[in-house]
NUROVO-870886 format. One record per residue: residue number from 1; x, y, z of N, C-alpha, C in turn. Coordinates in pm, 1 decimal. Layout:
{num = NUM&nX = X&nY = Y&nZ = Z&caX = X&caY = Y&caZ = Z&cX = X&cY = Y&cZ = Z}
...
//
This chain:
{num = 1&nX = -8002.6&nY = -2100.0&nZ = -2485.0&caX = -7993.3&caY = -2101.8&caZ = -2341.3&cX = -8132.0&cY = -2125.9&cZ = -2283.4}
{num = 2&nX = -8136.7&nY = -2259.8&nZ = -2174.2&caX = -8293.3&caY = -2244.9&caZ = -2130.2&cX = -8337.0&cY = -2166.2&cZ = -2052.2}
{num = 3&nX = -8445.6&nY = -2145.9&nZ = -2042.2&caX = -8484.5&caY = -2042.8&caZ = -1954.1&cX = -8452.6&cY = -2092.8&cZ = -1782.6}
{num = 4&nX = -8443.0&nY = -2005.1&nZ = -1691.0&caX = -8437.5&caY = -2077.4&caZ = -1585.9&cX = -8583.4&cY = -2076.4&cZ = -1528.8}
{num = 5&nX = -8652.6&nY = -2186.9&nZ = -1406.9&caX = -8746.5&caY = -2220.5&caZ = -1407.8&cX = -8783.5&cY = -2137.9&cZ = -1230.9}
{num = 6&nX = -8668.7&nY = -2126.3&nZ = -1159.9&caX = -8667.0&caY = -2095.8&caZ = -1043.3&cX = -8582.0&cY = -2004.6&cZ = -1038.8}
{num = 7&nX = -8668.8&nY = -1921.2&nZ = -953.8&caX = -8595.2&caY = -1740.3&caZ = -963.6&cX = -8584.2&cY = -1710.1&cZ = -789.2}
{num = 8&nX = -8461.3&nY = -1684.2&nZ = -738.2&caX = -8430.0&caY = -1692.4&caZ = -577.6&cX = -8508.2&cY = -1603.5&cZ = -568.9}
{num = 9&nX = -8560.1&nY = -1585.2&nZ = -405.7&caX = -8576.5&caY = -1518.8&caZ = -302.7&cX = -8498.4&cY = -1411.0&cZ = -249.3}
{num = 10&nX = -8502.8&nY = -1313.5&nZ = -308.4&caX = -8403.6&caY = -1182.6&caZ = -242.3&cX = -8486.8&cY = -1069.6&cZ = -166.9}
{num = 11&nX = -8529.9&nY = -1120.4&nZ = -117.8&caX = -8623.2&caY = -968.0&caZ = -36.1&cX = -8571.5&cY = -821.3&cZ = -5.3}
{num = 12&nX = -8416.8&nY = -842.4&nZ = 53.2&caX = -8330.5&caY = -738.0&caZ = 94.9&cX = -8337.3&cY = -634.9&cZ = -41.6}
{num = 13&nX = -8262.3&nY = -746.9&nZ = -112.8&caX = -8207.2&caY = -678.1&caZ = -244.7&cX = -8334.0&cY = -605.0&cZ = -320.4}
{num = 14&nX = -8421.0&nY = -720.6&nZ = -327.4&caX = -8561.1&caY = -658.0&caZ = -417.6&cX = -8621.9&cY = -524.2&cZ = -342.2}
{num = 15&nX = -8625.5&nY = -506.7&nZ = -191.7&caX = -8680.8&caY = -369.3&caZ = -118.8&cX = -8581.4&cY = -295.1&cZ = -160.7}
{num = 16&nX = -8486.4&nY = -259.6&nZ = -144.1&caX = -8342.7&caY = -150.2&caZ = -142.1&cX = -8392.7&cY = -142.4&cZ = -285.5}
{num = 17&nX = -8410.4&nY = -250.9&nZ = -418.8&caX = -8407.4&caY = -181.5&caZ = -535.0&cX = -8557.7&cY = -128.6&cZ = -531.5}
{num = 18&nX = -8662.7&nY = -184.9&nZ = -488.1&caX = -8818.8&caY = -44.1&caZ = -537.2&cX = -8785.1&cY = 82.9&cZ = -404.8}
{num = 19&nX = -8710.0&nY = 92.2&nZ = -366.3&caX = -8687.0&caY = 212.1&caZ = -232.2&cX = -8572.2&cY = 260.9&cZ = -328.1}
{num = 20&nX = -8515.3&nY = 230.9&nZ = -431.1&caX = -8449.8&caY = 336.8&caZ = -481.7&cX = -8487.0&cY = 363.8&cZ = -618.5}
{num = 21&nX = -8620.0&nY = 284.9&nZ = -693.7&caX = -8667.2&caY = 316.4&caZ = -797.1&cX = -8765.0&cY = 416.4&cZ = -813.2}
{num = 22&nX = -8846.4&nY = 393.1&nZ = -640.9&caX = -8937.7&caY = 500.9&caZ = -582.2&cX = -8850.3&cY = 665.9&cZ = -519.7}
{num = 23&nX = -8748.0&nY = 657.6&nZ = -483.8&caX = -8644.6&caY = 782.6&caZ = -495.6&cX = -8647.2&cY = 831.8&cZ = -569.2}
{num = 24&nX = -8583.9&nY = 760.6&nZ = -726.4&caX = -8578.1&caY = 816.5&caZ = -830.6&cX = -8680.7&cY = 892.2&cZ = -926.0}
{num = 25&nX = -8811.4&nY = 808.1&nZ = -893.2&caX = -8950.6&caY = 875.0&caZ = -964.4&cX = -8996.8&cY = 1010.4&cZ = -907.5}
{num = 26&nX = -8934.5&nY = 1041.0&nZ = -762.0&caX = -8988.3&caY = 1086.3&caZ = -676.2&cX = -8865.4&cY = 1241.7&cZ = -700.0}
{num = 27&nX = -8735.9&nY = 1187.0&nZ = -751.5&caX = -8641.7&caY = 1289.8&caZ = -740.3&cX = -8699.2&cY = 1387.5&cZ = -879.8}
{num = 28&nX = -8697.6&nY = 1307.0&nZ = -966.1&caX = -8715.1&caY = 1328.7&caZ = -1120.5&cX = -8860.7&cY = 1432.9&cZ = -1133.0}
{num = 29&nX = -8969.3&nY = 1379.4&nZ = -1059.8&caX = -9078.4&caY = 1489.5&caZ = -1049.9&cX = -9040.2&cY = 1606.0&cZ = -988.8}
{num = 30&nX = -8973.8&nY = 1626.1&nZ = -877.8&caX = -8936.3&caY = 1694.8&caZ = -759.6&cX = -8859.6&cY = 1812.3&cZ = -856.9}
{num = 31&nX = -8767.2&nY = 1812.3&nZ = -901.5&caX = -8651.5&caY = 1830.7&caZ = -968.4&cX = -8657.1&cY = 1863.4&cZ = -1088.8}
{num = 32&nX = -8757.2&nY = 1769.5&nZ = -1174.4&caX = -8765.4&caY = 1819.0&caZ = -1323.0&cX = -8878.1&cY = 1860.1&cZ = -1378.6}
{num = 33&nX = -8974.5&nY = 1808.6&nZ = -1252.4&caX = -9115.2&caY = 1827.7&caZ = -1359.9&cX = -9184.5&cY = 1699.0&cZ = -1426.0}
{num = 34&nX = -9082.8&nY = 1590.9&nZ = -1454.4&caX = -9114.6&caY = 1502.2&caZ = -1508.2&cX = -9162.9&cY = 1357.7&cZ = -1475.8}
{num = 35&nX = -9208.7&nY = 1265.8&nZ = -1574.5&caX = -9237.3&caY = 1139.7&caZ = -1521.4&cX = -9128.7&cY = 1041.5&cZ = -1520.7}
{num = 36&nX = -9067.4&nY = 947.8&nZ = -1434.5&caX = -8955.0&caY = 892.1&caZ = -1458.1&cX = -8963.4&cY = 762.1&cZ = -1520.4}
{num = 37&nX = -9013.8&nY = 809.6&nZ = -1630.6&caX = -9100.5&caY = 681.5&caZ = -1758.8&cX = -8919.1&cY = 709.1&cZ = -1838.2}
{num = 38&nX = -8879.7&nY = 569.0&nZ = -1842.9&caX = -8728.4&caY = 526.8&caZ = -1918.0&cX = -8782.2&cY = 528.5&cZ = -2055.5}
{num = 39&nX = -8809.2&nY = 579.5&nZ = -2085.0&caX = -8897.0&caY = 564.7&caZ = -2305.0&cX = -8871.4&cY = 666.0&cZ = -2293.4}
{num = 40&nX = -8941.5&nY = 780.0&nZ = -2204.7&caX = -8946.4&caY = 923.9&caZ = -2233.1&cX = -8786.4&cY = 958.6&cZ = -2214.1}
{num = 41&nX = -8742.5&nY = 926.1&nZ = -2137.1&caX = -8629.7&caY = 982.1&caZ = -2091.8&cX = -8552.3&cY = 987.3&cZ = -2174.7}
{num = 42&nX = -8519.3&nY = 865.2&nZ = -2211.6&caX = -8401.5&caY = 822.2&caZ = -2313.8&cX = -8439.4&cY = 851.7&cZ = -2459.3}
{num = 43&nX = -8589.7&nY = 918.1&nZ = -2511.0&caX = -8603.0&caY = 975.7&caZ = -2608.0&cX = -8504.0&cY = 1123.1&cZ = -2631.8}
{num = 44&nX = -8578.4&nY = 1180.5&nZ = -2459.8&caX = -8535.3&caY = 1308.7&caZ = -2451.9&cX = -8398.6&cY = 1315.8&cZ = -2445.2}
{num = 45&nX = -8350.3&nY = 1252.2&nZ = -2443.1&caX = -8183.1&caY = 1232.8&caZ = -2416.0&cX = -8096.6&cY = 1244.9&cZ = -2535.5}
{num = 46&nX = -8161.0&nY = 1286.0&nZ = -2715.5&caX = -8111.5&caY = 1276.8&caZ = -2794.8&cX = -8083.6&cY = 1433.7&cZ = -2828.9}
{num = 47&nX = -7986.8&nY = 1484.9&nZ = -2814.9&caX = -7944.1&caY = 1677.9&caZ = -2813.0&cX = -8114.7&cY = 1727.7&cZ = -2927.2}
{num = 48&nX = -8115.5&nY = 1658.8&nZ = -3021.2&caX = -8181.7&caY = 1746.5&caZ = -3120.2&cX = -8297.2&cY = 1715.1&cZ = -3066.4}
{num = 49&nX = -8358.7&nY = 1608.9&nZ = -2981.2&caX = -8494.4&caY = 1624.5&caZ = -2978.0&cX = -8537.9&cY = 1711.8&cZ = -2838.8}
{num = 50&nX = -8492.7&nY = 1804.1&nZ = -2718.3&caX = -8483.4&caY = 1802.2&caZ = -2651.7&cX = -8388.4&cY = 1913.0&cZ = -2547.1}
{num = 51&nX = -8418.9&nY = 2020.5&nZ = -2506.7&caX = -8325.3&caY = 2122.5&caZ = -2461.3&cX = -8323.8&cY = 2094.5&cZ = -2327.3}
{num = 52&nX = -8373.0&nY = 1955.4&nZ = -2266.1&caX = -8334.0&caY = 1917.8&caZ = -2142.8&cX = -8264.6&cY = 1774.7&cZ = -2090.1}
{num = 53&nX = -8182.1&nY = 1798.7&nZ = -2253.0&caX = -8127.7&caY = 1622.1&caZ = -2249.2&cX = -8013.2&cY = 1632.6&cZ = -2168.7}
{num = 54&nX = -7960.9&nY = 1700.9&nZ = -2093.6&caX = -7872.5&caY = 1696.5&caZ = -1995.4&cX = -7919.6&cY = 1576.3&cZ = -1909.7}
{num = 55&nX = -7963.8&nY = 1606.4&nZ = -1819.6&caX = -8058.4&caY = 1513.9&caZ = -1728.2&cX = -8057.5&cY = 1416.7&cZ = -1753.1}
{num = 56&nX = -8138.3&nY = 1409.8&nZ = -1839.1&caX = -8221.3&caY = 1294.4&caZ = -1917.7&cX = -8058.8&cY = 1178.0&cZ = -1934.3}
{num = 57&nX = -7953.6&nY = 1259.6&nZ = -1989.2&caX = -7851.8&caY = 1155.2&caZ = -1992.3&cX = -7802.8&cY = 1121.8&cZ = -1921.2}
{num = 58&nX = -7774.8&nY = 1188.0&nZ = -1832.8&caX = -7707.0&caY = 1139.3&caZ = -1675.1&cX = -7768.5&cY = 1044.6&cZ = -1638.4}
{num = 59&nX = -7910.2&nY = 1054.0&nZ = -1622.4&caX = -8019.6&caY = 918.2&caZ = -1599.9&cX = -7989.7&cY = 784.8&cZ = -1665.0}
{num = 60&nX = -7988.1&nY = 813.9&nZ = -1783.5&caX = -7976.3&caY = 705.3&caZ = -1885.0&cX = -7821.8&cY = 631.6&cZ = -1845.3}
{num = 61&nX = -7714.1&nY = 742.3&nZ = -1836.5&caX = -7563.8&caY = 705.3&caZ = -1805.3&cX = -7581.1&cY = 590.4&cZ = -1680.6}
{num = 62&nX = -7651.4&nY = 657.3&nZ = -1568.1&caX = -7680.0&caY = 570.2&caZ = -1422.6&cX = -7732.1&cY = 496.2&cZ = -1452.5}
{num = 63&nX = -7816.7&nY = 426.9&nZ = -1525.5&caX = -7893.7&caY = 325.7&caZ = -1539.5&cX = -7777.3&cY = 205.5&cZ = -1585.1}
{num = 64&nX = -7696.5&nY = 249.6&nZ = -1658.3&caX = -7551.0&caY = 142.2&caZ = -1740.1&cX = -7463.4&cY = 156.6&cZ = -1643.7}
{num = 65&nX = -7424.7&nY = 270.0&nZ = -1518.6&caX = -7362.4&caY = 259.5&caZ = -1468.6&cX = -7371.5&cY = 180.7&cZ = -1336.1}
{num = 66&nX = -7461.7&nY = 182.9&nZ = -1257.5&caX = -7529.1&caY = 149.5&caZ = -1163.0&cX = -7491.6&cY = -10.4&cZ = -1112.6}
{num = 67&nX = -7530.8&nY = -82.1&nZ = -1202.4&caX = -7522.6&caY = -245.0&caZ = -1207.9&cX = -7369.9&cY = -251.0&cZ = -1190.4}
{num = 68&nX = -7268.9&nY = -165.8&nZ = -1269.6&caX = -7107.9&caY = -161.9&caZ = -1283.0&cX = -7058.2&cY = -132.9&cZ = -1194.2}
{num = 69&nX = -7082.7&nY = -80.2&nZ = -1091.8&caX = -7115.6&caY = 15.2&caZ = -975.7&cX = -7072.2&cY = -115.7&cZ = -843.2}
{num = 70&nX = -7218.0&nY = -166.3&nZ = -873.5&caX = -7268.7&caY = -333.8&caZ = -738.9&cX = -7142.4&cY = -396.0&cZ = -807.7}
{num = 71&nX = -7111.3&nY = -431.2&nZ = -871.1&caX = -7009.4&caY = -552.0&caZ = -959.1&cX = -6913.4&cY = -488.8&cZ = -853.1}
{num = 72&nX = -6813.5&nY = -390.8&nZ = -901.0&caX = -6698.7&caY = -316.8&caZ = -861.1&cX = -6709.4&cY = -316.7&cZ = -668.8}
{num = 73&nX = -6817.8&nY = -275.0&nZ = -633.5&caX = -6831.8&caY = -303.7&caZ = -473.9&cX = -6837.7&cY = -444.5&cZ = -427.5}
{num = 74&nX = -6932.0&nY = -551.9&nZ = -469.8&caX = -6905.8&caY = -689.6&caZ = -429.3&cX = -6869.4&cY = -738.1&cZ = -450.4}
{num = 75&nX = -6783.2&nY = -720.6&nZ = -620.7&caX = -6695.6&caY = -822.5&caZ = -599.1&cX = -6718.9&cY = -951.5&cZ = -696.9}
{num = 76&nX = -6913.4&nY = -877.8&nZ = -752.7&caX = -6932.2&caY = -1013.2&caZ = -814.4&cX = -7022.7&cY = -956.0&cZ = -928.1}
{num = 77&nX = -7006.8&nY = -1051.4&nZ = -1021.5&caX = -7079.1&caY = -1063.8&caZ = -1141.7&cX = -7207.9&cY = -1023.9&cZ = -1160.8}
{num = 78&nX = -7213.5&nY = -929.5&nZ = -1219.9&caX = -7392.9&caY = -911.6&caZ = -1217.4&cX = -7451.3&cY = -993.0&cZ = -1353.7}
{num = 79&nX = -7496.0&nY = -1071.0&nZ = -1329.3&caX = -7552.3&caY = -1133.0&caZ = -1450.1&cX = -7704.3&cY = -1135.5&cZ = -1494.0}
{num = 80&nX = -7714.1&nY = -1136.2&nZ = -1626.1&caX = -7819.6&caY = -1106.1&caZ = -1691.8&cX = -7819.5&cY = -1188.1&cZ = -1794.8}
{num = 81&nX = -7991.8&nY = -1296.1&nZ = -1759.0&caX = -8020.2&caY = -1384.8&caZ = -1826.6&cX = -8113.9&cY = -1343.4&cZ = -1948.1}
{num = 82&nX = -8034.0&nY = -1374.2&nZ = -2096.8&caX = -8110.5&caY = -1345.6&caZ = -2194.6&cX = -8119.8&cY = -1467.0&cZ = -2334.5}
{num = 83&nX = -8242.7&nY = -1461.2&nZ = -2374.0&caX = -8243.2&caY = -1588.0&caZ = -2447.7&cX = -8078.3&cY = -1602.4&cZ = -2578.0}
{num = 84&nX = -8057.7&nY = -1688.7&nZ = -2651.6&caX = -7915.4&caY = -1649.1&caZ = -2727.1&cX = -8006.9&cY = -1618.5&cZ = -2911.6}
{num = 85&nX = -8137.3&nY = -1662.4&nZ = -2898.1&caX = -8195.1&caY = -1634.7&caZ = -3031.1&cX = -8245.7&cY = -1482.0&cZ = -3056.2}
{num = 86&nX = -8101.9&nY = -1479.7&nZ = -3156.0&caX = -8114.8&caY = -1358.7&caZ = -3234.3&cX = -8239.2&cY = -1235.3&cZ = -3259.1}
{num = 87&nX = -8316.9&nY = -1400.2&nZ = -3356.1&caX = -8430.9&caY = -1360.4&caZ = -3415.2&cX = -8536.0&cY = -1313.3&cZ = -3339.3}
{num = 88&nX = -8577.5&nY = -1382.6&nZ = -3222.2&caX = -8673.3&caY = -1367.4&caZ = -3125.4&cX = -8614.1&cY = -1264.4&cZ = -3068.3}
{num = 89&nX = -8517.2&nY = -1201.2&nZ = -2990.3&caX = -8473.8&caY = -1088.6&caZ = -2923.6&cX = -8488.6&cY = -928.8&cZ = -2992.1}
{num = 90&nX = -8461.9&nY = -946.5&nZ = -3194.6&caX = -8542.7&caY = -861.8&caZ = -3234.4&cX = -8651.8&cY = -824.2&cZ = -3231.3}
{num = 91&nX = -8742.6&nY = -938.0&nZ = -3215.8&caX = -8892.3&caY = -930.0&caZ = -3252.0&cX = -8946.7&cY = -894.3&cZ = -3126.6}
{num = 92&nX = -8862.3&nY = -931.6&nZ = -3022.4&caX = -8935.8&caY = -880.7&caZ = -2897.0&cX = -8896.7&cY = -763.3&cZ = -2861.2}
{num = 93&nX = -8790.1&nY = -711.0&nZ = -2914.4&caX = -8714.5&caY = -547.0&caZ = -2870.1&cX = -8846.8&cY = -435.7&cZ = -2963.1}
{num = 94&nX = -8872.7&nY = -503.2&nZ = -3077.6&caX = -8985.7&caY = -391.8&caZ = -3179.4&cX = -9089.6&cY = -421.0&cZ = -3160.8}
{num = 95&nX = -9145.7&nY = -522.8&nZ = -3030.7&caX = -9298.8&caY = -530.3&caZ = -2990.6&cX = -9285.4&cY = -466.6&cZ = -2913.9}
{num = 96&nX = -9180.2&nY = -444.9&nZ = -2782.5&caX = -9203.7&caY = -374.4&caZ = -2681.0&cX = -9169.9&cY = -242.2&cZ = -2691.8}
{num = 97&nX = -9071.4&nY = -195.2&nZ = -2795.7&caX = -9097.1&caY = -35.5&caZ = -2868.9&cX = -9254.7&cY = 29.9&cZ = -2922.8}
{num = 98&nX = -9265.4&nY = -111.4&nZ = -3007.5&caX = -9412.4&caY = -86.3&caZ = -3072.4&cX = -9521.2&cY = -36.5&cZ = -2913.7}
{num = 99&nX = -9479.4&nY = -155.2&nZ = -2823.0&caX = -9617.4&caY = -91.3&caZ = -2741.0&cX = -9594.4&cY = -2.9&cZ = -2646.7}
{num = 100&nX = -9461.3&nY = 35.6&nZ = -2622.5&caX = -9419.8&caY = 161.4&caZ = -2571.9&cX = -9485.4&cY = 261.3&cZ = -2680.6}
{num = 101&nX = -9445.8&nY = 278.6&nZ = -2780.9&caX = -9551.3&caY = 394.7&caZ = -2825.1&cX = -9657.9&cY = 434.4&cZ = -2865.9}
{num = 102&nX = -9743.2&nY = 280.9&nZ = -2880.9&caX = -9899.6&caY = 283.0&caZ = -2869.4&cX = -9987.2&cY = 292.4&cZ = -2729.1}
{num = 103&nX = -9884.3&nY = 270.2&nZ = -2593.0&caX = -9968.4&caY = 339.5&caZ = -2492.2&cX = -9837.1&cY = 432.9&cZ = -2415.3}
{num = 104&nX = -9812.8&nY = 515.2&nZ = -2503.8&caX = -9797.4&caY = 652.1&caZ = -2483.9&cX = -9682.0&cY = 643.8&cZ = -2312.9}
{num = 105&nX = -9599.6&nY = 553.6&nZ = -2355.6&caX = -9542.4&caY = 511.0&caZ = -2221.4&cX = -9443.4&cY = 342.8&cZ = -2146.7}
{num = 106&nX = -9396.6&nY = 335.1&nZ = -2088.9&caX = -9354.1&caY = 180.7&caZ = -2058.9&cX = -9392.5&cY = 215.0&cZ = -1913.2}
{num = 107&nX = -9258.4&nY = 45.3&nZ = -1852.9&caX = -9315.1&caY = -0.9&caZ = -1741.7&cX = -9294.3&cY = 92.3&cZ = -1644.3}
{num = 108&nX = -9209.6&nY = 216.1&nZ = -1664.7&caX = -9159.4&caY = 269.3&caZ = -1484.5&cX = -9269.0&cY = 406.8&cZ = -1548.0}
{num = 109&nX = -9287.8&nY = 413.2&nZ = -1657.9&caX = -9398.1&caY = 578.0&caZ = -1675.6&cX = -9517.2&cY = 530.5&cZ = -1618.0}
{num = 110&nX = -9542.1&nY = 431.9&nZ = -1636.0&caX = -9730.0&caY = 368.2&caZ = -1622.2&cX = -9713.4&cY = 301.9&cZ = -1481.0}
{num = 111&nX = -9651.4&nY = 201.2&nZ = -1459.8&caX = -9665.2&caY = 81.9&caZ = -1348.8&cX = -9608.5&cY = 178.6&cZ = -1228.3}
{num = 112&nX = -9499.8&nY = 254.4&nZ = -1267.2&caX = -9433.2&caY = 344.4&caZ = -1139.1&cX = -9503.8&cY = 453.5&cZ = -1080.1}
{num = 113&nX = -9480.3&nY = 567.5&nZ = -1168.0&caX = -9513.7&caY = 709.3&caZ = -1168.0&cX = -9673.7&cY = 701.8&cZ = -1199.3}
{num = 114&nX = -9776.8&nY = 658.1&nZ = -1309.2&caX = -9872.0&caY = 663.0&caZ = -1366.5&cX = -9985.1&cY = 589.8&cZ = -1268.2}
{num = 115&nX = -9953.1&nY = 475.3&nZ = -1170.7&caX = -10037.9&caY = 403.1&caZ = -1051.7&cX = -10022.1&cY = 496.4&cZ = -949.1}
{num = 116&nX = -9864.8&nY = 543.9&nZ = -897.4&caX = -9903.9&caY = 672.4&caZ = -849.8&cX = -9984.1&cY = 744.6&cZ = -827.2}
{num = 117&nX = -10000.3&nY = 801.9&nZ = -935.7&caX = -10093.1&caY = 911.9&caZ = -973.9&cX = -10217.7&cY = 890.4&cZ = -981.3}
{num = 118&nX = -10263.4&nY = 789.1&nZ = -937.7&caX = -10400.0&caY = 698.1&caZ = -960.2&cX = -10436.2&cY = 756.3&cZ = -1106.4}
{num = 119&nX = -10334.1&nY = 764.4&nZ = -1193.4&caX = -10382.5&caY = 737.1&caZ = -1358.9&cX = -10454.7&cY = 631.5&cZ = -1377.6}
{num = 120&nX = -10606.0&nY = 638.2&nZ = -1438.5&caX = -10674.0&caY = 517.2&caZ = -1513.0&cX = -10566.4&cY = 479.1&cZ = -1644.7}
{num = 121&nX = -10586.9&nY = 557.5&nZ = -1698.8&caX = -10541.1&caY = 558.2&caZ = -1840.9&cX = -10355.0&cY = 435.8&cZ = -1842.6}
{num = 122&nX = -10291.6&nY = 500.1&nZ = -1683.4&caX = -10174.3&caY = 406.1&caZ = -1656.4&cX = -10247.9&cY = 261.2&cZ = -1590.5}
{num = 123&nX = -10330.6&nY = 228.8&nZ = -1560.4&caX = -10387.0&caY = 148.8&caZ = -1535.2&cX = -10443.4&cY = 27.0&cZ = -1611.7}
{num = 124&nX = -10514.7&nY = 94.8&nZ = -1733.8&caX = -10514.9&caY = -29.9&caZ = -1851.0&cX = -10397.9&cY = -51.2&cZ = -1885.8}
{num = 125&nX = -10265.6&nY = 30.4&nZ = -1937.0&caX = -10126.8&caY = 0.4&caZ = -1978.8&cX = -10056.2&cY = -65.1&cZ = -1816.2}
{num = 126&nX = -10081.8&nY = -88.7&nZ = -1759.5&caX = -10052.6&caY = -165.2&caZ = -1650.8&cX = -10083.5&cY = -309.3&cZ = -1726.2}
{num = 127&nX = -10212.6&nY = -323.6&nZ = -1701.2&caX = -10329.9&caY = -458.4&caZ = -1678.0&cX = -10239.3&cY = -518.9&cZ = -1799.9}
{num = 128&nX = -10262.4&nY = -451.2&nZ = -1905.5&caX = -10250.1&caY = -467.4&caZ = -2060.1&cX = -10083.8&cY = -532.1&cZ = -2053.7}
{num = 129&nX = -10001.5&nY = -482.4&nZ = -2024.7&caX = -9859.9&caY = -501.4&caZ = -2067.8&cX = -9825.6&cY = -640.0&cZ = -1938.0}
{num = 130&nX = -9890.0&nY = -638.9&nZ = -1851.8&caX = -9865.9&caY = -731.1&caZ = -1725.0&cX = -9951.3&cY = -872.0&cZ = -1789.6}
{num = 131&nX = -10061.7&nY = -865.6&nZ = -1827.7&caX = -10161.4&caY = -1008.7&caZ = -1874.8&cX = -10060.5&cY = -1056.4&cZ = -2048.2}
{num = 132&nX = -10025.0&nY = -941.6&nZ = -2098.0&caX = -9877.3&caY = -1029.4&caZ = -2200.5&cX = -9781.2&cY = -1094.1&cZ = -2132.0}
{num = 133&nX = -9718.4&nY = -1004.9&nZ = -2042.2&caX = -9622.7&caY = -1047.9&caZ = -1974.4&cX = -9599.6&cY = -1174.9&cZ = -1911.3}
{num = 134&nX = -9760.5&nY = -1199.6&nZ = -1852.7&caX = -9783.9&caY = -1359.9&caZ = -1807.5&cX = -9839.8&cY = -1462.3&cZ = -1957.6}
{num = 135&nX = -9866.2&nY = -1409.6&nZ = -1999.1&caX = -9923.3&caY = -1513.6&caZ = -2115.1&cX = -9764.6&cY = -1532.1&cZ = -2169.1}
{num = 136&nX = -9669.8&nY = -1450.9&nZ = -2199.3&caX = -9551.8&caY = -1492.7&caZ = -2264.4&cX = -9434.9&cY = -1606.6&cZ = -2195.6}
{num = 137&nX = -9473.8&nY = -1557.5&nZ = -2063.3&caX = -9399.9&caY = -1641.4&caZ = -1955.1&cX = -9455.6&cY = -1797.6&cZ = -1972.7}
{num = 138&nX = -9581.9&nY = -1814.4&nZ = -1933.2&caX = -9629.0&caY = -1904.2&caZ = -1932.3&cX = -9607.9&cY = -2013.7&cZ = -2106.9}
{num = 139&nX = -9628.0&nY = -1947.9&nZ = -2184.6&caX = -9586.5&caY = -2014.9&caZ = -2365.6&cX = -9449.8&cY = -2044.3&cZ = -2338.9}
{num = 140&nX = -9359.0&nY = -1949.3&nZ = -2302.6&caX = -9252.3&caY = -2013.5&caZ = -2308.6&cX = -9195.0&cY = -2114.9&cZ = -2210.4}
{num = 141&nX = -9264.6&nY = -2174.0&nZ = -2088.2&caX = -9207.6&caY = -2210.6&caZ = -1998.5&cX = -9290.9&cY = -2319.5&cZ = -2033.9}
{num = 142&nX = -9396.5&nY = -2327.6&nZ = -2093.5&caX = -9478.5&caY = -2448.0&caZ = -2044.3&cX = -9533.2&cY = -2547.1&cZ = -2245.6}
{num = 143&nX = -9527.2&nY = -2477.2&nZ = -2326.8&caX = -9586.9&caY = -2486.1&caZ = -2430.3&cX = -9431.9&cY = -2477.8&cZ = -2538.8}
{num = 144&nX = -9365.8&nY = -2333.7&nZ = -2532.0&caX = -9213.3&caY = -2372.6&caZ = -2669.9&cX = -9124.7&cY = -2452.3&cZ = -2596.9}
//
């Protein structure tokens, strides 16, 4: 499947979703104590690792439910563009595990909650995971 090259303009949609991603970071500290970093969560979400995986799953549940949610209200397809190669979709699921746990975090613990907090430390794992992010975009759109 090719990649697509042009990505619409949704302003509405894109504010309503960081005004309810910023809720959620905001409920989750409020409420649990915690950072609303999706690595941590969904670690904690496994009964044995964790005597507060209640939560933690409900979170995880809303996150699968949510999108099912918009479908069932509008009426329409939520679709999600993903390459169809196998091989590459592994290799990119165990780089971005891998660097989820070499900086101690992903995108909504560091880029969300962690800039927040005027964390330095979320700040290089910002810079760091965002300058891949464009170098990968760019190889694949312009170079494979």
């Amino acid at each position: 499947m090719p990649l697509e090259t042009v990505t619409p303009f949704t302003p509405l949609a894109s504010t309503l979703g960081g005004v309810l991603i910023g809720l959620s970071a905001v409920l989750v500290m409020a409420l649990f104590g915690r950072i609303a970093g999706i690595s941590g969560i969904t670690t904690g979400a496994i009964p044995a690792r964790s005597d507060d995986w209640g939560w933690r799953l409900a979170f995880v549940l809303g996150l699968i439910a949510a999108p099912l949610l918009v479908g069932l209200v509008t009426g329409e397809t939520i679709r999600q563009t993903v390459p169809d190669n196998l091989a590459a979709m592994v290799l990119a699921g165990l780089l971005v595990g891998f660097g989820t746990v070499l900086g101690s975090g992903c995108t909504s613990g560091h880029g969300v909650c962690g800039l927040a907090r005027l964390s330095a430390r979320s700040l290089v794992a910002v810079l760091t995971f965002m300058a891949f992010a464009f170098a990968t975009v760019f190889l694949l759109r312009h170079v494979v």
